[in-house]
PDB file of the backbone (N, CA, C, O) and the ligand in Angstrom, with CONECT records:
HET     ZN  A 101       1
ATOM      1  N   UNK A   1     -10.408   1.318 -10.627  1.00  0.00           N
ATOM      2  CA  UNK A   1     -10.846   0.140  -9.870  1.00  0.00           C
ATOM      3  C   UNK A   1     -11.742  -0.734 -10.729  1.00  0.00           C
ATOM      4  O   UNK A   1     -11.564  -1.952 -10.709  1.00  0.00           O
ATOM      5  N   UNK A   2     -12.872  -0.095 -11.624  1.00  0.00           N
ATOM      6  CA  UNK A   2     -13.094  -0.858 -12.523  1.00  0.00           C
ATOM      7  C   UNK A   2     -12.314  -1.416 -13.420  1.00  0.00           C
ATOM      8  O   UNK A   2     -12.851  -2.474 -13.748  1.00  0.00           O
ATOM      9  N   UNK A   3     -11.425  -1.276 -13.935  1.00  0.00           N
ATOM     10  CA  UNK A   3     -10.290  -1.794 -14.619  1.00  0.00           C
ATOM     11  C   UNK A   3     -10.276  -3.535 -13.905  1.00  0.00           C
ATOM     12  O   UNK A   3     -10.426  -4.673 -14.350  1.00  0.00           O
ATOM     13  N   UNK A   4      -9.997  -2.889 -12.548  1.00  0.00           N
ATOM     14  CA  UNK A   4      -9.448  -4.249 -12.086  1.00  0.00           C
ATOM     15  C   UNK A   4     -10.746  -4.850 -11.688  1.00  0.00           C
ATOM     16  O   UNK A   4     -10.801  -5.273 -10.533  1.00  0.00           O
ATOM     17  N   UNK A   5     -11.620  -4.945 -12.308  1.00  0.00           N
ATOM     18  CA  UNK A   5     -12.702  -5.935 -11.704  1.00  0.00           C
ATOM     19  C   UNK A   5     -13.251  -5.561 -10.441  1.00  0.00           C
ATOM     20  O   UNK A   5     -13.468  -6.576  -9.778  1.00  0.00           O
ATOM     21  N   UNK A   6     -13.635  -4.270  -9.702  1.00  0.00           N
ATOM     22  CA  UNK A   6     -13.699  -4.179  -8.470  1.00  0.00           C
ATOM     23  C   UNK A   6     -15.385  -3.142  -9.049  1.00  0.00           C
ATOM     24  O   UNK A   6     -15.280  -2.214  -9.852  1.00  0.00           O
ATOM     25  N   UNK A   7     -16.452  -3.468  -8.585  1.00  0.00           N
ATOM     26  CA  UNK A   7     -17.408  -3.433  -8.803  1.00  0.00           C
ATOM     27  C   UNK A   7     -17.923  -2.548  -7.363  1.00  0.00           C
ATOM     28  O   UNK A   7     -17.723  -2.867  -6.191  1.00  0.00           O
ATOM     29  N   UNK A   8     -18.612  -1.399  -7.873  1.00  0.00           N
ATOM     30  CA  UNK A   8     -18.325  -0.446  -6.765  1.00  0.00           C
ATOM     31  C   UNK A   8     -19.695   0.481  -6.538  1.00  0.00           C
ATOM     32  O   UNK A   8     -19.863   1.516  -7.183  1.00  0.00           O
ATOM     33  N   UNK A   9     -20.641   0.003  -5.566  1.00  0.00           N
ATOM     34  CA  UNK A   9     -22.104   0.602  -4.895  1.00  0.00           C
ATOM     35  C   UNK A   9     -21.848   1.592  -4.279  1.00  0.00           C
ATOM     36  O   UNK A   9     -20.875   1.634  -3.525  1.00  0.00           O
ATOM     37  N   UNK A  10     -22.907   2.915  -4.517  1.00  0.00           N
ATOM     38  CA  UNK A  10     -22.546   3.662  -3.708  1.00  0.00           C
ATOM     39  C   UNK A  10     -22.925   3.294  -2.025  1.00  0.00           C
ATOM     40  O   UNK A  10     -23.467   2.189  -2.040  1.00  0.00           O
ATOM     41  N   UNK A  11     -22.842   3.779  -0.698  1.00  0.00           N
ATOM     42  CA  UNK A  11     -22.955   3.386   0.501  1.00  0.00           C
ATOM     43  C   UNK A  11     -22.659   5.003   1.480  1.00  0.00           C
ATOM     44  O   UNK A  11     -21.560   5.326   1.930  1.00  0.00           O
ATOM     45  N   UNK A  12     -23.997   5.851   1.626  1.00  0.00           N
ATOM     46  CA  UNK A  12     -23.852   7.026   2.062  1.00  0.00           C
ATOM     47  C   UNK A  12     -23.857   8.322   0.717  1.00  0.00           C
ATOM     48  O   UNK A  12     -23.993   8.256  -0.504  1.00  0.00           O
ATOM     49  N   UNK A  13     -23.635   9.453   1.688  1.00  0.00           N
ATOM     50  CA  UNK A  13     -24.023  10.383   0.227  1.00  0.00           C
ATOM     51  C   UNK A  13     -22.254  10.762  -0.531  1.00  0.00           C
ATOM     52  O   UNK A  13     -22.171  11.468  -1.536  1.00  0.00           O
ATOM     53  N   UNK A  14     -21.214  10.270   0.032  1.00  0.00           N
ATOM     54  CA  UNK A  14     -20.146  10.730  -0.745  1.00  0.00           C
ATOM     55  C   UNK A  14     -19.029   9.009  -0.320  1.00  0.00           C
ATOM     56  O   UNK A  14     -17.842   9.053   0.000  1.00  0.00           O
ATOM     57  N   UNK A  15     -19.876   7.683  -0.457  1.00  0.00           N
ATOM     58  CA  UNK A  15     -18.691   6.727  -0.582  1.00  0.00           C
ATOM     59  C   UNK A  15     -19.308   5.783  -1.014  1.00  0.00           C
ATOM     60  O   UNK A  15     -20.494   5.492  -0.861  1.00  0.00           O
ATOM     61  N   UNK A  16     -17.917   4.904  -1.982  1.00  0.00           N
ATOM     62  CA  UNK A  16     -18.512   4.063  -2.909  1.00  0.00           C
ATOM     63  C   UNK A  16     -17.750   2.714  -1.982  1.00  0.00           C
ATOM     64  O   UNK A  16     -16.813   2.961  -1.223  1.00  0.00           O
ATOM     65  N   UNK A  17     -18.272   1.332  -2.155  1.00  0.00           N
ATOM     66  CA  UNK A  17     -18.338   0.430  -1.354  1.00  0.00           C
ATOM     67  C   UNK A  17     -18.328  -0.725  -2.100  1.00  0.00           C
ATOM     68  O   UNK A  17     -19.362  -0.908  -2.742  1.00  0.00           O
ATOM     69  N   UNK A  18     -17.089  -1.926  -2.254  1.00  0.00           N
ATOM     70  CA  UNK A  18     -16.952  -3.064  -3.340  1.00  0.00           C
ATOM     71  C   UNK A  18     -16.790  -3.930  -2.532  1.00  0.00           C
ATOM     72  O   UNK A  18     -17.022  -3.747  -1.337  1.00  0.00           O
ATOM     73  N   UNK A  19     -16.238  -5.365  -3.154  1.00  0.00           N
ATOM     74  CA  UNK A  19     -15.613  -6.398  -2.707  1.00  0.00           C
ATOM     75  C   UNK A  19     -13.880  -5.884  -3.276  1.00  0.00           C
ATOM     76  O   UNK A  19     -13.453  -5.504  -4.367  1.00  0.00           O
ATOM     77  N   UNK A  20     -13.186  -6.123  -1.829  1.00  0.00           N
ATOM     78  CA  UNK A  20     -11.839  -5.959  -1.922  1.00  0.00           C
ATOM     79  C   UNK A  20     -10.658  -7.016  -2.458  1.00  0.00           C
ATOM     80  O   UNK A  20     -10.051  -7.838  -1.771  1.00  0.00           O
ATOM     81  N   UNK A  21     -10.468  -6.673  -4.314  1.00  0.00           N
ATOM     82  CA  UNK A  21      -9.820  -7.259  -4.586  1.00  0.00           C
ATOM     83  C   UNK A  21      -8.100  -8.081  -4.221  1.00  0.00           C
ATOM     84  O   UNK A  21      -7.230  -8.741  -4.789  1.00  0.00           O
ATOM     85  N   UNK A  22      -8.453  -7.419  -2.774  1.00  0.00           N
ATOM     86  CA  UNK A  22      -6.565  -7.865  -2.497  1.00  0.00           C
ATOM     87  C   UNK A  22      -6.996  -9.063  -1.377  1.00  0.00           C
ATOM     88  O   UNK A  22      -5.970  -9.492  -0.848  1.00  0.00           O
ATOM     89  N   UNK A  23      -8.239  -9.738  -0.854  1.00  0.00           N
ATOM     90  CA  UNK A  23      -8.427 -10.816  -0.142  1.00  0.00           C
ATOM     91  C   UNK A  23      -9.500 -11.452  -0.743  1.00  0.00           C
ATOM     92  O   UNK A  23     -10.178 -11.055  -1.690  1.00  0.00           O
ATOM     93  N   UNK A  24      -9.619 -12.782   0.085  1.00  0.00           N
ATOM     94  CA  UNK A  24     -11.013 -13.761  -0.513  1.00  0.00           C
ATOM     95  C   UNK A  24     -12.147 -13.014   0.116  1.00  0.00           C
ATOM     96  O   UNK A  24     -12.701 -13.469   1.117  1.00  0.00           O
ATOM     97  N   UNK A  25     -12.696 -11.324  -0.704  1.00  0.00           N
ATOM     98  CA  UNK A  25     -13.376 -10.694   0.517  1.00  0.00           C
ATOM     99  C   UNK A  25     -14.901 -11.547  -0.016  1.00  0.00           C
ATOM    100  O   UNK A  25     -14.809 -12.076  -1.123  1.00  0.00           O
ATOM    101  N   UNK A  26     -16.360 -11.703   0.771  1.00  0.00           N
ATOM    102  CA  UNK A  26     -17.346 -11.785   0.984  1.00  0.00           C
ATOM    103  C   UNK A  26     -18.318 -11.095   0.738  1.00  0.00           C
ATOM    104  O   UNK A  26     -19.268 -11.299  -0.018  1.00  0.00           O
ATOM    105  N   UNK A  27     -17.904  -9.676   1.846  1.00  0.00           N
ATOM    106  CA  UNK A  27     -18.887  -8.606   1.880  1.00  0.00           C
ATOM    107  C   UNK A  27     -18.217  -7.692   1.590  1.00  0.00           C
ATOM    108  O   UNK A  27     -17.001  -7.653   1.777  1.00  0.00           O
ATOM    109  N   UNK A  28     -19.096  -6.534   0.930  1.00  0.00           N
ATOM    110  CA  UNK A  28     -17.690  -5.452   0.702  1.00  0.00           C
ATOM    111  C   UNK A  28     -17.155  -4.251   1.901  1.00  0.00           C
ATOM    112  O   UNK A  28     -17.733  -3.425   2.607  1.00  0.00           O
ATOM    113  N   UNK A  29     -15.428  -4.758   1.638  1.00  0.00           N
ATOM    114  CA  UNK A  29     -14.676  -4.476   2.731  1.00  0.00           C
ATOM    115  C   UNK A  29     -13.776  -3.486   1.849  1.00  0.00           C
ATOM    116  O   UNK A  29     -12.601  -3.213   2.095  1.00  0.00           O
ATOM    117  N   UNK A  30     -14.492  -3.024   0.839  1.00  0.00           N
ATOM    118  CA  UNK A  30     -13.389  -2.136   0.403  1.00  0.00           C
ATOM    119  C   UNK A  30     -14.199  -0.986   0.524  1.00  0.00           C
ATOM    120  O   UNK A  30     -15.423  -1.070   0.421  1.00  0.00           O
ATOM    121  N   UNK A  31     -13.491   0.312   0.780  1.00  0.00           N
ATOM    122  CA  UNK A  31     -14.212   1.506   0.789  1.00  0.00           C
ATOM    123  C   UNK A  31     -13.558   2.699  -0.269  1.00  0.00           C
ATOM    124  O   UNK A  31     -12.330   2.693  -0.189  1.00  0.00           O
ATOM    125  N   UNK A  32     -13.881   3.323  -0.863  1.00  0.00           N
ATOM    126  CA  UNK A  32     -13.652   4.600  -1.773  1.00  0.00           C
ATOM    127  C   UNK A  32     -14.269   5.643  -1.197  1.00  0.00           C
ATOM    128  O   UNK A  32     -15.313   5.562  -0.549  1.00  0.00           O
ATOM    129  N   UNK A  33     -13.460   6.937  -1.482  1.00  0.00           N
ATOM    130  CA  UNK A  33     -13.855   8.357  -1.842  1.00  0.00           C
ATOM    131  C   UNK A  33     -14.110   9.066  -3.008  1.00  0.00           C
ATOM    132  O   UNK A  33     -13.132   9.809  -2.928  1.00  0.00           O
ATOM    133  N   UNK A  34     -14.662   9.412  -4.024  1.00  0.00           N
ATOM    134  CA  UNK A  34     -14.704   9.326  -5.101  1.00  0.00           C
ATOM    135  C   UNK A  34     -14.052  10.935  -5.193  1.00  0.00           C
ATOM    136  O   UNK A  34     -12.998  11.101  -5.805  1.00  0.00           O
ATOM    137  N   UNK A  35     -14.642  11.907  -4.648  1.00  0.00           N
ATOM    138  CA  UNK A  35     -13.890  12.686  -4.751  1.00  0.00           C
ATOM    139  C   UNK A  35     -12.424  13.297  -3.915  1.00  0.00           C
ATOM    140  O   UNK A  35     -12.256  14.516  -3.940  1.00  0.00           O
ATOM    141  N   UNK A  36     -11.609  12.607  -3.342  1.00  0.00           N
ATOM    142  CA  UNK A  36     -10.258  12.472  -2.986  1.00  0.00           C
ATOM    143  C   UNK A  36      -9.998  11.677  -3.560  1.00  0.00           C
ATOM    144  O   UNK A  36      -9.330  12.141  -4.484  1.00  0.00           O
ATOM    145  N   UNK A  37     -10.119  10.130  -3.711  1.00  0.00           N
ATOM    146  CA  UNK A  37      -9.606   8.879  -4.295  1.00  0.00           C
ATOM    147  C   UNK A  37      -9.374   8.170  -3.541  1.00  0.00           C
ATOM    148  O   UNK A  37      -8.913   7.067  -3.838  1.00  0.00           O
ATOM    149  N   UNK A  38      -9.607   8.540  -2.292  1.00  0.00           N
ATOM    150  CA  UNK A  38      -8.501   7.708  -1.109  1.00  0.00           C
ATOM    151  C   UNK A  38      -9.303   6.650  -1.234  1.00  0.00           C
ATOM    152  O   UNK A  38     -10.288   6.662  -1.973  1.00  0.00           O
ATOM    153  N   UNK A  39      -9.017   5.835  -0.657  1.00  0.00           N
ATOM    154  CA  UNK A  39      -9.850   4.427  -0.624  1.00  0.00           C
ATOM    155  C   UNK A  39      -8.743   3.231   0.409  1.00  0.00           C
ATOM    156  O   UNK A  39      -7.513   3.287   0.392  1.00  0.00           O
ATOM    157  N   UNK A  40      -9.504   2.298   1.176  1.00  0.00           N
ATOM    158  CA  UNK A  40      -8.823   1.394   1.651  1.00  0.00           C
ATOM    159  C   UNK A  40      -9.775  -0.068   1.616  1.00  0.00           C
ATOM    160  O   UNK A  40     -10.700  -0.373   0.863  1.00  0.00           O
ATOM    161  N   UNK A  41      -9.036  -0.954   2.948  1.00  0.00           N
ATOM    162  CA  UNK A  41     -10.016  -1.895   2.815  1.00  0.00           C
ATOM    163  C   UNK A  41     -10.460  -2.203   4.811  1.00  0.00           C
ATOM    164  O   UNK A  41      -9.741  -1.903   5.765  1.00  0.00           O
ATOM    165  N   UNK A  42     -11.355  -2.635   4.836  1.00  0.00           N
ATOM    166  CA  UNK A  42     -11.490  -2.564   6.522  1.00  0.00           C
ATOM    167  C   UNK A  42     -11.167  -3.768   6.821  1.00  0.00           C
ATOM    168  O   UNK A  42     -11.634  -3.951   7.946  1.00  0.00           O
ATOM    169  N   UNK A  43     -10.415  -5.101   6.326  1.00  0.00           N
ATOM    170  CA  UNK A  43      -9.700  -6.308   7.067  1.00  0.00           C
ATOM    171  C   UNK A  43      -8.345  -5.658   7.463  1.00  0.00           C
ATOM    172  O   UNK A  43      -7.582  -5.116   6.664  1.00  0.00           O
ATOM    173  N   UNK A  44      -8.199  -5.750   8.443  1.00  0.00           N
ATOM    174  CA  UNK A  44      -6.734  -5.028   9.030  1.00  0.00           C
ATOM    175  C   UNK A  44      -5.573  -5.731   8.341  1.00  0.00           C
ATOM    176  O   UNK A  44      -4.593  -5.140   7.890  1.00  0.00           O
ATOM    177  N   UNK A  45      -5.783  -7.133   8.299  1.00  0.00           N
ATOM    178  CA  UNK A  45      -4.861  -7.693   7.991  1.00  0.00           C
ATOM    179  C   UNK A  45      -4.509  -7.993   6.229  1.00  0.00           C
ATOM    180  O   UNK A  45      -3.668  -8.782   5.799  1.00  0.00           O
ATOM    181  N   UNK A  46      -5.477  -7.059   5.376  1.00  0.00           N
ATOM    182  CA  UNK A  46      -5.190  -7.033   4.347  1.00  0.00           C
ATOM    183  C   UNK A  46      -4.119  -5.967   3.805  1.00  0.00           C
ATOM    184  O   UNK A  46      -3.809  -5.005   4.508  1.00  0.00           O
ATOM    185  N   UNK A  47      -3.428  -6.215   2.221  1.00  0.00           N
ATOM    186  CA  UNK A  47      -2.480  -5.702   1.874  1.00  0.00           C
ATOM    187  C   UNK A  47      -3.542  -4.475   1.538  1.00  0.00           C
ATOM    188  O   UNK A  47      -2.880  -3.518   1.942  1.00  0.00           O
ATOM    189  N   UNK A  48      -4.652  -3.977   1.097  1.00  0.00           N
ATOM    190  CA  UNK A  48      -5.384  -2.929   0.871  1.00  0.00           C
ATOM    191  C   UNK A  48      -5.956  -2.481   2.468  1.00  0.00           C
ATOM    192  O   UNK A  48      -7.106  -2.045   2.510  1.00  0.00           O
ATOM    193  N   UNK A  49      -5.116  -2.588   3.879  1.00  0.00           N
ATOM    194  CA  UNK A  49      -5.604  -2.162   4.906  1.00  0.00           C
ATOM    195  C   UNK A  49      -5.015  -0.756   4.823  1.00  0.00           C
ATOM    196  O   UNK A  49      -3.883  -0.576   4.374  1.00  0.00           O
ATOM    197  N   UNK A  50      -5.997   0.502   5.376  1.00  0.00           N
ATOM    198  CA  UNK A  50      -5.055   1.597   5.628  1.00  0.00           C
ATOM    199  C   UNK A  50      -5.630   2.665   4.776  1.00  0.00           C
ATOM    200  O   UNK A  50      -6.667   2.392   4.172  1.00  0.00           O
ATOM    201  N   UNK A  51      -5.082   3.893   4.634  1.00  0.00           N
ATOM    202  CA  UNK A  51      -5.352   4.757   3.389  1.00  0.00           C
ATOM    203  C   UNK A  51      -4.821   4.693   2.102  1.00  0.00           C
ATOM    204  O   UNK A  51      -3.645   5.009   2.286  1.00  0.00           O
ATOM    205  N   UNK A  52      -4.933   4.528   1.187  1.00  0.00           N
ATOM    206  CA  UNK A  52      -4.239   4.718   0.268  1.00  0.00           C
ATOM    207  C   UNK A  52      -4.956   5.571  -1.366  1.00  0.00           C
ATOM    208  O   UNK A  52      -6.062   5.936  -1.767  1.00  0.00           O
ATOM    209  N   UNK A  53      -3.717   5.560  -1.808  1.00  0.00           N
ATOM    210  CA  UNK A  53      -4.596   6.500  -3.136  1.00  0.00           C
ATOM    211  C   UNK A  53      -4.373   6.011  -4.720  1.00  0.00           C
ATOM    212  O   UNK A  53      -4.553   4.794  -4.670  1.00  0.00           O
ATOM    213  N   UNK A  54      -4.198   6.221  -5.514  1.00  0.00           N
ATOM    214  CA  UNK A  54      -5.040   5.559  -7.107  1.00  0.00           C
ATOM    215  C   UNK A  54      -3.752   4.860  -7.241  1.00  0.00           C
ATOM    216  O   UNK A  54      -3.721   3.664  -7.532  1.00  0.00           O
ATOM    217  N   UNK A  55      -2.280   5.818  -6.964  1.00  0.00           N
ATOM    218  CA  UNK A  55      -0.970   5.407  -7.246  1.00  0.00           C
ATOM    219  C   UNK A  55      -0.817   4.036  -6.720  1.00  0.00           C
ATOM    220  O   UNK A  55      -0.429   3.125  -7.450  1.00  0.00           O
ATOM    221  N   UNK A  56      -1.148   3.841  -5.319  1.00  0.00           N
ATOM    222  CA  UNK A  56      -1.263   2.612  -4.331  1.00  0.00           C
ATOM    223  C   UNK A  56      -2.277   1.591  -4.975  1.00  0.00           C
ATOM    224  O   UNK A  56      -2.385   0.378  -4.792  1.00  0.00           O
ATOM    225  N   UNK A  57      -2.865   2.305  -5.646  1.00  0.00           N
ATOM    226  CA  UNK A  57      -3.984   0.705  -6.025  1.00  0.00           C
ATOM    227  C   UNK A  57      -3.476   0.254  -7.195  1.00  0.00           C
ATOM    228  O   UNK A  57      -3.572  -0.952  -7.419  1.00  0.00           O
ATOM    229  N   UNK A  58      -2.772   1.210  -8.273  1.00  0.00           N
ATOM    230  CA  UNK A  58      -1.972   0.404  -9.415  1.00  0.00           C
ATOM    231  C   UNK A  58      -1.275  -0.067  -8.819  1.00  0.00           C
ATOM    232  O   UNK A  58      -2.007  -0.829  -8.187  1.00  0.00           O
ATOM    233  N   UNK A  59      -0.108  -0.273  -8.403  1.00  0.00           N
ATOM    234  CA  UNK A  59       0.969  -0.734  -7.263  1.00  0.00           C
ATOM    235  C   UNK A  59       0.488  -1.883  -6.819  1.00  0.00           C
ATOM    236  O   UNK A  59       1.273  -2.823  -6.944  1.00  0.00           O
ATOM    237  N   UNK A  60      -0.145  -2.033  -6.526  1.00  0.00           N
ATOM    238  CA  UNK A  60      -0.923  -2.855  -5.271  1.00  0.00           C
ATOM    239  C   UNK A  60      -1.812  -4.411  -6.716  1.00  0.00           C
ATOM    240  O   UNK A  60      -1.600  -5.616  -6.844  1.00  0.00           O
ATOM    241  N   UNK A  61      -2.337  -3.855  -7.128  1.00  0.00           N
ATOM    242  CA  UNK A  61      -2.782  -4.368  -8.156  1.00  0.00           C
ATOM    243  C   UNK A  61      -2.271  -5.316  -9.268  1.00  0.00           C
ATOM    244  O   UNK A  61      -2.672  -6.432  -9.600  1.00  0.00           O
ATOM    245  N   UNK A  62      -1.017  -4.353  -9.865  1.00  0.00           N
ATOM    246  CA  UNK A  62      -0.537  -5.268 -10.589  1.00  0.00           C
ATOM    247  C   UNK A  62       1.107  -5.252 -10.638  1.00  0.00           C
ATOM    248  O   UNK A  62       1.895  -5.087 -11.570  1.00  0.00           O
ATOM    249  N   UNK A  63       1.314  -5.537  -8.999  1.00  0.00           N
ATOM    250  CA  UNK A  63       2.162  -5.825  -8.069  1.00  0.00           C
ATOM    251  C   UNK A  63       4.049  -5.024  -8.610  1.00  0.00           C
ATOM    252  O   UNK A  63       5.152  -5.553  -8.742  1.00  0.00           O
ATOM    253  N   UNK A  64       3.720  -4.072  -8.719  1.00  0.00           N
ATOM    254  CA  UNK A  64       4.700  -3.181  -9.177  1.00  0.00           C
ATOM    255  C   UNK A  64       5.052  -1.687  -8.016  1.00  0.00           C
ATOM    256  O   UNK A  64       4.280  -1.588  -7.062  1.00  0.00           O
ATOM    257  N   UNK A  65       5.806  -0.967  -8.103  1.00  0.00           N
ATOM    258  CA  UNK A  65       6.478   0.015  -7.505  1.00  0.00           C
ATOM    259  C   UNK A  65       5.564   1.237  -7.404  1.00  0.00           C
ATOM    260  O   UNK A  65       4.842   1.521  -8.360  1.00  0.00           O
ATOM    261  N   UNK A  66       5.563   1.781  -6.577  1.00  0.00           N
ATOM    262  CA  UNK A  66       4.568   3.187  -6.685  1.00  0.00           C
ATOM    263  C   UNK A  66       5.318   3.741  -7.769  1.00  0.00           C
ATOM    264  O   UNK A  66       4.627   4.085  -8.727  1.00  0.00           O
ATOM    265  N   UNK A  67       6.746   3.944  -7.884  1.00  0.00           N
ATOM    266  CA  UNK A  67       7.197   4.978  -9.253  1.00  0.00           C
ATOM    267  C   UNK A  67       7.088   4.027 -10.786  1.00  0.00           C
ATOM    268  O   UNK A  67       7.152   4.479 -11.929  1.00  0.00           O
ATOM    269  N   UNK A  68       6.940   2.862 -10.441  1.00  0.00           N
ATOM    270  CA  UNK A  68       6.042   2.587 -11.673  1.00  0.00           C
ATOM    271  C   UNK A  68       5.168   2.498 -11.940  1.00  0.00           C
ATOM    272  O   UNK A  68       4.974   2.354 -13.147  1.00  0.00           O
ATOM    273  N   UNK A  69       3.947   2.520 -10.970  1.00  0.00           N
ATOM    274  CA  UNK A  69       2.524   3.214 -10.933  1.00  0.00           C
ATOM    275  C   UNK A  69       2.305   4.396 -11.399  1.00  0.00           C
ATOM    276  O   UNK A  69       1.514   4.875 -12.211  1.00  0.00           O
ATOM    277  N   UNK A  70       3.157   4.794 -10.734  1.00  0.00           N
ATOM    278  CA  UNK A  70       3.332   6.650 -11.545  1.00  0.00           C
ATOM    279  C   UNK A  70       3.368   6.660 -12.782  1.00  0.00           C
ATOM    280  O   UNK A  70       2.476   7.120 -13.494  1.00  0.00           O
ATOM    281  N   UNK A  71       4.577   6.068 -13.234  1.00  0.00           N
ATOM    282  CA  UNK A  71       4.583   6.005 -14.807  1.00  0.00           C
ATOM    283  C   UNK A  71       3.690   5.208 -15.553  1.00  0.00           C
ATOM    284  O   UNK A  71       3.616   5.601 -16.717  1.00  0.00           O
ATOM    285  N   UNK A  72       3.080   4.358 -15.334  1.00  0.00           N
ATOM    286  CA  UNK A  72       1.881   3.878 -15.983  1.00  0.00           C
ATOM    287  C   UNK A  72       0.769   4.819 -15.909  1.00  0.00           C
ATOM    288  O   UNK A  72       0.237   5.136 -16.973  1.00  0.00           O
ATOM    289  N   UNK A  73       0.250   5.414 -14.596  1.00  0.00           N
ATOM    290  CA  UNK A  73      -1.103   6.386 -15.074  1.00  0.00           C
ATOM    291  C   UNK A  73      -0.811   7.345 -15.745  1.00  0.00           C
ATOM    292  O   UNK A  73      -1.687   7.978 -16.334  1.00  0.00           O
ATOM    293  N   UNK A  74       0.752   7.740 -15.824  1.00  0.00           N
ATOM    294  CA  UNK A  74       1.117   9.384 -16.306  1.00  0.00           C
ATOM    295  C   UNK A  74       0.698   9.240 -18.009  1.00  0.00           C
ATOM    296  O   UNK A  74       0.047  10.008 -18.717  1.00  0.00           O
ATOM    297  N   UNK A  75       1.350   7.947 -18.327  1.00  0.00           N
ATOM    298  CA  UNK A  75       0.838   7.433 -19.719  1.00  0.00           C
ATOM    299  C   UNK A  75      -0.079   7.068 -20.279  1.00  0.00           C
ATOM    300  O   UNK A  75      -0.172   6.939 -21.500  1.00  0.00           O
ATOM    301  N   UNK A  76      -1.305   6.735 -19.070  1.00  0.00           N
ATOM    302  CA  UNK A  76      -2.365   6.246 -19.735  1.00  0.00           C
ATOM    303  C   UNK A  76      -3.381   7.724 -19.794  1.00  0.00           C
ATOM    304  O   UNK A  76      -4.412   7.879 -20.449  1.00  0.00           O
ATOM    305  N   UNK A  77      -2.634   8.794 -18.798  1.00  0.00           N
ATOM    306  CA  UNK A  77      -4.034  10.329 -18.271  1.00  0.00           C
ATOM    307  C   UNK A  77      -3.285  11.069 -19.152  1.00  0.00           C
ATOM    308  O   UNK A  77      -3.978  11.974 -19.617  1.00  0.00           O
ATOM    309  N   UNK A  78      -2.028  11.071 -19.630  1.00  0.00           N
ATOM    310  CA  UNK A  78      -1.744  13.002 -19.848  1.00  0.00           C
ATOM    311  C   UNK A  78      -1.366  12.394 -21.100  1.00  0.00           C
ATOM    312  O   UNK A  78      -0.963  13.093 -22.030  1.00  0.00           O
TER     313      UNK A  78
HETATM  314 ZN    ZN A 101      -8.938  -6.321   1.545  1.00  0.00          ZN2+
END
């Protein structure tokens, strides 16, 4: 998420809390788990609404396929 410019406070003792790069967000409406990964965003009507996980935020990000998300982190971690 740092990658993509998403700048991330912690908020409680286990969640981290940004501005949600997938709308014109304000306040931060994006939420993380740091240890699951899950993370979403709380505008319902955003494309980051919902659960999703690291695969979904490459995807989502730099607007490509979850199985080419896959293959991009597989190449950049192992
Ligand atoms: Zn959002």
């Amino acid at each position: 998420m740092r990658d993509a410019g998403v700048i991330l406070a912690p908020c409680g003792p286990s969640t981290l809390v940004g501005r949600c790069p997938f709308h014109d967000d304000h306040a931060p409406s994006l939420w993380l788990y740091p240890d699951s990964g899950l993370w979403g965003c709380n505008r319902p009507d955003c494309r980051g609404a919902g659960v999703h996980d690291v695969i979904n935020f490459r995807a989502l990000t730099k607007r490509i396929s979850n199985r080419a998300a896959i293959g991009q982190l597989t190449d950049e971690f192992l």
